[in-house]
C-alpha positions as CSV (number, residue, x, y, z in Angstrom):
1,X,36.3,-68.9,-10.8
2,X,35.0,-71.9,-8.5
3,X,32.8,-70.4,-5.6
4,X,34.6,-70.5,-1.9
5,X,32.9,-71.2,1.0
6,X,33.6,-68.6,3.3
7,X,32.0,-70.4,6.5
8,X,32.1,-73.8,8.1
9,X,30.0,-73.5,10.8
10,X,27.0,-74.7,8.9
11,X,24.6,-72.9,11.1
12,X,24.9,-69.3,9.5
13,X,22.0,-67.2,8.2
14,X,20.3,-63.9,6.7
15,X,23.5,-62.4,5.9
16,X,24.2,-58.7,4.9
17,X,26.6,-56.9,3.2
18,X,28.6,-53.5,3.1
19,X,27.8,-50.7,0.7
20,X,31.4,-51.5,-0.7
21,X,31.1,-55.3,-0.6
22,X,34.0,-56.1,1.6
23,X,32.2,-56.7,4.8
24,X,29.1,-59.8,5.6
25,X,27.2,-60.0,9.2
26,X,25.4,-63.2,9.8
27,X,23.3,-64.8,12.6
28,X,25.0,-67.8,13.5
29,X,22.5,-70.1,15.5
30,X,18.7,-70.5,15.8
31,X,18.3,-67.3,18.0
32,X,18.6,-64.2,17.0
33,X,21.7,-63.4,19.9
34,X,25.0,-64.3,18.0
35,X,26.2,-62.0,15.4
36,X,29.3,-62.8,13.2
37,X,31.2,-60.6,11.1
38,X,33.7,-62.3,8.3
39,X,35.7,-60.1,5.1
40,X,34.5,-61.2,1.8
41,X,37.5,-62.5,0.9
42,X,37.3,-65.0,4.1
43,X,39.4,-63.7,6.5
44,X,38.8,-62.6,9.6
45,X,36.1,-64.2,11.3
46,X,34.9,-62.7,14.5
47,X,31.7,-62.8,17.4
48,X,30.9,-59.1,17.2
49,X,27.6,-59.0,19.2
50,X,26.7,-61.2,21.5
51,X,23.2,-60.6,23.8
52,X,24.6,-62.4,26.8
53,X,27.6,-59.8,27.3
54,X,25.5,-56.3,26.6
55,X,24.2,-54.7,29.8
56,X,20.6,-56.5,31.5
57,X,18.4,-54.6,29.5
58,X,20.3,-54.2,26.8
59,X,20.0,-58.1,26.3
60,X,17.4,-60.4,24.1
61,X,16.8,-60.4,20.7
62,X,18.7,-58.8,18.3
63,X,17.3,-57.1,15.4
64,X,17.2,-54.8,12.2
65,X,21.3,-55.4,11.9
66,X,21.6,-52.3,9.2
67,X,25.3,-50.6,8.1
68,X,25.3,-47.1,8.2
69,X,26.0,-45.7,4.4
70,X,29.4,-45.9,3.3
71,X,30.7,-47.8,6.2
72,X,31.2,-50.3,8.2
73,X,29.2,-49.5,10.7
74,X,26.8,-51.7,11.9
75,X,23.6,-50.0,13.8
76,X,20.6,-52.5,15.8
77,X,18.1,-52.9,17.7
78,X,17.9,-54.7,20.9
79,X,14.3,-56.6,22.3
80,X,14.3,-57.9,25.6
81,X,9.9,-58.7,26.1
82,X,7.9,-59.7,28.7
83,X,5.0,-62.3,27.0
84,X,1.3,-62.1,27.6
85,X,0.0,-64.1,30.5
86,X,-0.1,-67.3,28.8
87,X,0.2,-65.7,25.2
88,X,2.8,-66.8,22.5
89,X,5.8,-65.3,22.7
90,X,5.8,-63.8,19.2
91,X,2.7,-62.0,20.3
92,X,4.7,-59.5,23.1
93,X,3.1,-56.3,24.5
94,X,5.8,-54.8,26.3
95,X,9.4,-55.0,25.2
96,X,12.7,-52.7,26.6
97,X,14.5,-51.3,22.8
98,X,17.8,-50.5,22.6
99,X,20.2,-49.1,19.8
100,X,23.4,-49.9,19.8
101,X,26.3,-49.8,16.8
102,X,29.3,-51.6,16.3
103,X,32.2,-51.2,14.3
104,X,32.3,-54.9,12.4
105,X,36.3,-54.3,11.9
106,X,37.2,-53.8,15.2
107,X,34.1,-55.2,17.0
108,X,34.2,-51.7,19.2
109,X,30.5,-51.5,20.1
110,X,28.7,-48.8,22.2
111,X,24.8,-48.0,23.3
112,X,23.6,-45.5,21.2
113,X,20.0,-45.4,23.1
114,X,18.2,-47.7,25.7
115,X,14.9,-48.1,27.3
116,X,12.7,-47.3,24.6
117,X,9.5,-48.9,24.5
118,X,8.2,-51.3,21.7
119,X,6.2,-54.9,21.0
120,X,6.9,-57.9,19.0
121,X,5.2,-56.2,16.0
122,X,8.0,-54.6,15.4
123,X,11.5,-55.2,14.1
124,X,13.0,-52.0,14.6
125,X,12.2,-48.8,15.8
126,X,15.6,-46.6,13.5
127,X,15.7,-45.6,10.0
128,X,19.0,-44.1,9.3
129,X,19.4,-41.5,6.3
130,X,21.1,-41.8,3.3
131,X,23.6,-39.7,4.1
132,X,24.4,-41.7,7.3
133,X,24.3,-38.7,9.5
134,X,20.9,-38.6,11.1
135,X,19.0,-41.7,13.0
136,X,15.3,-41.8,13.1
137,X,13.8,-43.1,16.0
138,X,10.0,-44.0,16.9
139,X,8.5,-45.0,20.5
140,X,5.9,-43.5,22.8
141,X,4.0,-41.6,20.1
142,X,6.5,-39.2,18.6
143,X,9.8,-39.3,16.3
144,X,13.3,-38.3,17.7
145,X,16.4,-37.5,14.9
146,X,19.4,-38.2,16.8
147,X,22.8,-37.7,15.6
148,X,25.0,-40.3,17.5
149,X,23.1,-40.2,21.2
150,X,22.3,-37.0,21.3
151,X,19.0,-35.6,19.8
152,X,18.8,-33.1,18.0
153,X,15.2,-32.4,16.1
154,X,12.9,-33.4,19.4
155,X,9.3,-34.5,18.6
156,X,9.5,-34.0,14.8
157,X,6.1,-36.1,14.7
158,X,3.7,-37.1,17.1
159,X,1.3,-39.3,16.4
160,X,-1.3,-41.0,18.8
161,X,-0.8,-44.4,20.1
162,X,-2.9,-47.5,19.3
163,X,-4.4,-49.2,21.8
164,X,-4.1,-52.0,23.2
165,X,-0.4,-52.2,21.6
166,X,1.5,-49.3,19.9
167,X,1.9,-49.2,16.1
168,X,5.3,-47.5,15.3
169,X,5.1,-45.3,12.3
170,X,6.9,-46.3,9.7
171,X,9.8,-44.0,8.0
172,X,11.2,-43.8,4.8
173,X,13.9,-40.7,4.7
174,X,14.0,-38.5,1.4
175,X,16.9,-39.6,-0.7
176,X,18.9,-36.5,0.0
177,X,18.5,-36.9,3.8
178,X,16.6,-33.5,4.0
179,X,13.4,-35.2,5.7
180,X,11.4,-37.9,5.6
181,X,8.0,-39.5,4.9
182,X,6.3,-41.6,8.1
183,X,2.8,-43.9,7.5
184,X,1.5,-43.4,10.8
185,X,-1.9,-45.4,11.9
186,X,-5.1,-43.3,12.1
187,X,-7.3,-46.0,14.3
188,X,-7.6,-45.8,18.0
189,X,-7.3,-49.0,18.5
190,X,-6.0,-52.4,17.1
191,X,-6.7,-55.9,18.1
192,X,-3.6,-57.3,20.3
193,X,-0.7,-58.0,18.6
194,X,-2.0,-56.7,14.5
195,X,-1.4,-54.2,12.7
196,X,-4.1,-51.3,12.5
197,X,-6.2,-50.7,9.7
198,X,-6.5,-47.7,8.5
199,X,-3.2,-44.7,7.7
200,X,-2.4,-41.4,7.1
201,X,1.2,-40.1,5.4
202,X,2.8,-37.2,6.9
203,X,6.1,-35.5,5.5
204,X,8.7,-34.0,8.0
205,X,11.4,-31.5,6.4
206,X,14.4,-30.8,8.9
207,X,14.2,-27.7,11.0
208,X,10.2,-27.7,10.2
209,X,6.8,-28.6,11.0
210,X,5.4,-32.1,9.5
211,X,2.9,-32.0,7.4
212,X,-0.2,-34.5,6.8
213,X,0.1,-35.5,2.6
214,X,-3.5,-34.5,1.8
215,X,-3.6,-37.9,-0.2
216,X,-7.5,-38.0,-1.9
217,X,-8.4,-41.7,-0.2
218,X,-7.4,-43.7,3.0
219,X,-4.4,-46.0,3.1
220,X,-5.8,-49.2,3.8
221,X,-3.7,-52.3,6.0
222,X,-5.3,-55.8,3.8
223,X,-2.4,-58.3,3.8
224,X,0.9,-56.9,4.1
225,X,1.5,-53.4,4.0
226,X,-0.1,-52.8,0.8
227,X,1.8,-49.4,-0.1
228,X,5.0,-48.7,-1.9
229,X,6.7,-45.6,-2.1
230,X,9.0,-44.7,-5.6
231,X,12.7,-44.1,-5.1
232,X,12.7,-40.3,-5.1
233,X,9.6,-40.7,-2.6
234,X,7.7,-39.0,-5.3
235,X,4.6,-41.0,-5.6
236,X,3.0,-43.9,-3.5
237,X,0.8,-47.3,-4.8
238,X,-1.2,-48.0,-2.1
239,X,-4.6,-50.1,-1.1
240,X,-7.3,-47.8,-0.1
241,X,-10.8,-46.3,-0.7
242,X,-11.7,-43.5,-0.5
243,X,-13.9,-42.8,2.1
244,X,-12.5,-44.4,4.7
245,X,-14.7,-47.3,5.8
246,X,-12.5,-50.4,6.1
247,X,-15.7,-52.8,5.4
248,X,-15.8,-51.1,1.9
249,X,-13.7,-53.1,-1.6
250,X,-10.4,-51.4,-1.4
251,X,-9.1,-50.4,-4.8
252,X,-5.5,-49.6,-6.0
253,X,-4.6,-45.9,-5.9
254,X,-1.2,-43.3,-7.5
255,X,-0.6,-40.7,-5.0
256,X,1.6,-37.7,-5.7
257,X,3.2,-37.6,-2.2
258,X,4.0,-33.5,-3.6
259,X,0.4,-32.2,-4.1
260,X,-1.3,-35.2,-2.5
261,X,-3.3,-35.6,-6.0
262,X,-4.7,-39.3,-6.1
263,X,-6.1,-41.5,-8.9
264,X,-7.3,-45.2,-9.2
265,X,-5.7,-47.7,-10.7
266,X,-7.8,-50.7,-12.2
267,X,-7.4,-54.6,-11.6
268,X,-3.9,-54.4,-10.1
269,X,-3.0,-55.6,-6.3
270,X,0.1,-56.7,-5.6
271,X,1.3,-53.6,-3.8
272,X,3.9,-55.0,-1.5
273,X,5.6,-53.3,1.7
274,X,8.4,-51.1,0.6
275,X,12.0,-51.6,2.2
276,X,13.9,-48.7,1.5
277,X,13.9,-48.7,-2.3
278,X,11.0,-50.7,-3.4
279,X,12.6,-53.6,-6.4
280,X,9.4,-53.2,-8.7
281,X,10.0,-49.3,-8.6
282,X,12.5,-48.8,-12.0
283,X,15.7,-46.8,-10.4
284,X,14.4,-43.5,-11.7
285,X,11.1,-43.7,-10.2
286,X,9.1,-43.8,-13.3
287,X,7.7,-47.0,-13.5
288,X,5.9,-49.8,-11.5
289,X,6.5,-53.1,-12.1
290,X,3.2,-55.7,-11.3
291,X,3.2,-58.9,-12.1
292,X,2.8,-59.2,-16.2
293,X,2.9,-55.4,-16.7
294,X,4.8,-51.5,-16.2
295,X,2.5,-49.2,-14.8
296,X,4.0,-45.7,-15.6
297,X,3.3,-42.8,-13.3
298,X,2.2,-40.4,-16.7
299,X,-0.8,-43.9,-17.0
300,X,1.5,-45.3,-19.9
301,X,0.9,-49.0,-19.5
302,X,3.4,-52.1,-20.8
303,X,2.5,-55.3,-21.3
304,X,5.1,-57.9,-19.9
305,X,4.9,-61.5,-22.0
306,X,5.7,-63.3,-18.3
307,X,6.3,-62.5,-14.7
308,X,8.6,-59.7,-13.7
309,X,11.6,-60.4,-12.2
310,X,13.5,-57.1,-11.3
311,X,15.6,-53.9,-12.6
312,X,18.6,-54.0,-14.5
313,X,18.8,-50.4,-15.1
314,X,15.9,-48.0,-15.9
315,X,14.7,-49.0,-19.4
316,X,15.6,-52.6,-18.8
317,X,14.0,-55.4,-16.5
318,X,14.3,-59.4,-16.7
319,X,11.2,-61.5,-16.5
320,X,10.5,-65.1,-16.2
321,X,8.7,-67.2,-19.0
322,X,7.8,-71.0,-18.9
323,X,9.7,-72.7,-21.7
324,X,10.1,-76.6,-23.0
325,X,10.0,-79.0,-20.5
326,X,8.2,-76.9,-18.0
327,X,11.6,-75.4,-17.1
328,X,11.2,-71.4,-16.2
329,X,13.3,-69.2,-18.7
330,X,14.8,-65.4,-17.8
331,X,14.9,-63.1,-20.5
332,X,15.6,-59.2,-20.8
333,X,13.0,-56.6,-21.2
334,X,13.5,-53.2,-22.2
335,X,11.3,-50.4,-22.4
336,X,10.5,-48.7,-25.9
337,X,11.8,-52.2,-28.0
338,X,11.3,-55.5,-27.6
339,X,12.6,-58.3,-25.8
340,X,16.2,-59.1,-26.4
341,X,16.0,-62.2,-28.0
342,X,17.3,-65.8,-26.9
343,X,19.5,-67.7,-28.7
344,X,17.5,-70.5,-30.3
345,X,17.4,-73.6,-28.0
346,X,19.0,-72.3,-25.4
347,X,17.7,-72.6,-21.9
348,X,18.3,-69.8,-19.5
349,X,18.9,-71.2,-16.1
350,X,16.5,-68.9,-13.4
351,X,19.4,-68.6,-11.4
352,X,21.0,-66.3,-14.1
353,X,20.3,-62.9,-15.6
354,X,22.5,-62.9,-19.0
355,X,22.8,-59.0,-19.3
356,X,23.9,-57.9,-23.4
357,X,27.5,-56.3,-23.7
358,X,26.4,-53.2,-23.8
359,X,24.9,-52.7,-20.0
360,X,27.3,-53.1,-16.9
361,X,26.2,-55.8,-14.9
């Protein structure tokens, strides 16, 4: 079927879907302060946030536009920030956070949370758990779990803040929603506006006390985050050393986020920031995926003839190869055979992954 342009604007970006696929939000504009909502079939277009009408300091920027599981539900954050005294205004110190969520059918919206405090290093302050029934929240040096408005686990971690600016932990819930893992900043302070340098992982059960992962070296901050956490949030790649000093080379580290057990991993650094389920991690958690090689979490180790691409399923990945004519080619790869092969002469177009009969795309 011929593609259909579902907008005419001509001014609509980052778009996001629905966990069923029925629903898109977009930005529609240069500022992030218009938010659109549109059925994937086209129809019904509609303004379902817009900055100007929420109340004074529920206004600004709006951020981290995330559907709640199996809805559609659309949670985010609000920024309204006060600059530096003749400072950039991507480099704010003192922001007003909100949450709000919206219902993107009916465009029903209500405040979830306001008055929180953040900084432009940020671009939200809520994780939301798998099961949709618990919101995470970070500000002023300790972790709230809300259900709804109301919170319900109070100060589930709390960690020190950075100074001059505060670095929110970052949170990554346990796939069953029983907890969740934060990478919370160990320095005392941080040059204005940047990220610290040096982190610890904690893990917080519901209903208990968190717990620092005794991880055997120092999360280091080089370019990036530099840390990855698997799927079942099992094990962690992550930049380090370990004693510490941020002067010394970092080196490329496994960590068993159960027993904290830690070993080094040679010539490998492109450890990336993980979103919520990392794309190099295989689905079942078993594998990483660098650049021209699988890195398995037993030390099993698989060459790649090209550059990885991503996950089809868990035994099998595409990758990119440089064919005739300089053009790039995608192919299959699938762990314990060999690469499915190419029909000769033809050119795979990057823009496609051509999936055998046999695997559901």
């Amino acid at each position: 079927m011929p593609p259909i342009q579902l907008t005419q604007s001509g001014k609509d970006r980052d778009p996001i879907i629905s966990y069923d696929g029925k629903k898109i939000v977009f930005y529609r504009g240069k500022e992030n302060d218009n938010v659109y909502s549109i059925n994937s079939d086209g129809s019904q277009e509609q303004l379902i946030i817009k900055s100007e009408s929420l109340p004074v300091l529920g206004q600004g920027e709006v951020k981290a536009l995330t559907f709640k599981p199996k809805t559609h539900y659309l949670l985010f954050n609000t920024y309204l920030c006060n600059p530096r005294p003749n400072g950039p205004s991507y480099n704010a110190p003192d922001c007003t956070v909100g949450i709000y969520e919206v219902n993107t059918d009916s465009k029903e919206l209500r405040q979830l949370i306001a008055g929180l405090s953040g900084n432009t290093m940020h671009e939200r302050n809520f994780e939301i758990s798998p099961d949709g029934k618990y919101i995470s929240v970070a500000a002023s040096g300790h972790i709230n779990i809300y259900v709804g408005n109301d919170i319900v686990y109070q100060n589930t971690i709390i960690y020190n803040i950075t100074r001059p600016d505060e670095f929110l932990p970052l949170q990554y819930w346990l796939p069953d929603s029983s907890g969740l893992i934060a990478v919370i900043a160990t320095d005392e302070y941080n040059e204005p506006g940047t990220a610290p340098s040096t982190y610890a992982a904690y893990r917080y059960t519901i209903d208990s006390a968190a717990l620092q992962i005794p991880l055997g070296a120092t999360i280091m901050q080089n370019s990036g985050c530099n840390f990855s956490f698997s799927p079942d949030r099992n094990w962690i790649y992550f930049i380090g050393n370990e004693t510490g000093d941020r002067t010394a080379m970092p080196t490329l580290f496994l960590g068993n986020l159960k027993d904290g057990s830690t070993r080094a991993i040679e010539g490998e650094f492109n450890v990336d920031c993980p979103t919520s389920y990392s794309r190099r991690w295989s689905p079942d958690s078993r594998y990483y995926a660098f650049e021209k090689k699988l890195v398995g979490i037993d030390g099993t180790v698989i060459p790649i003839d090209g550059h990885f691409s991503g996950w089809i399923d868990p035994s099998h990945y595409t990758y990119k190869v440089m064919g005739e004519l300089s053009l790039w080619e995608t192919r299959i790869g699938e762990i314990g055979g060999e690469s499915i092969p190419i029909p000769e002469g033809f050119v795979w177009p990057s823009a496609f992954v051509i999936l055998p009969p046999n695997i559901e795309p």
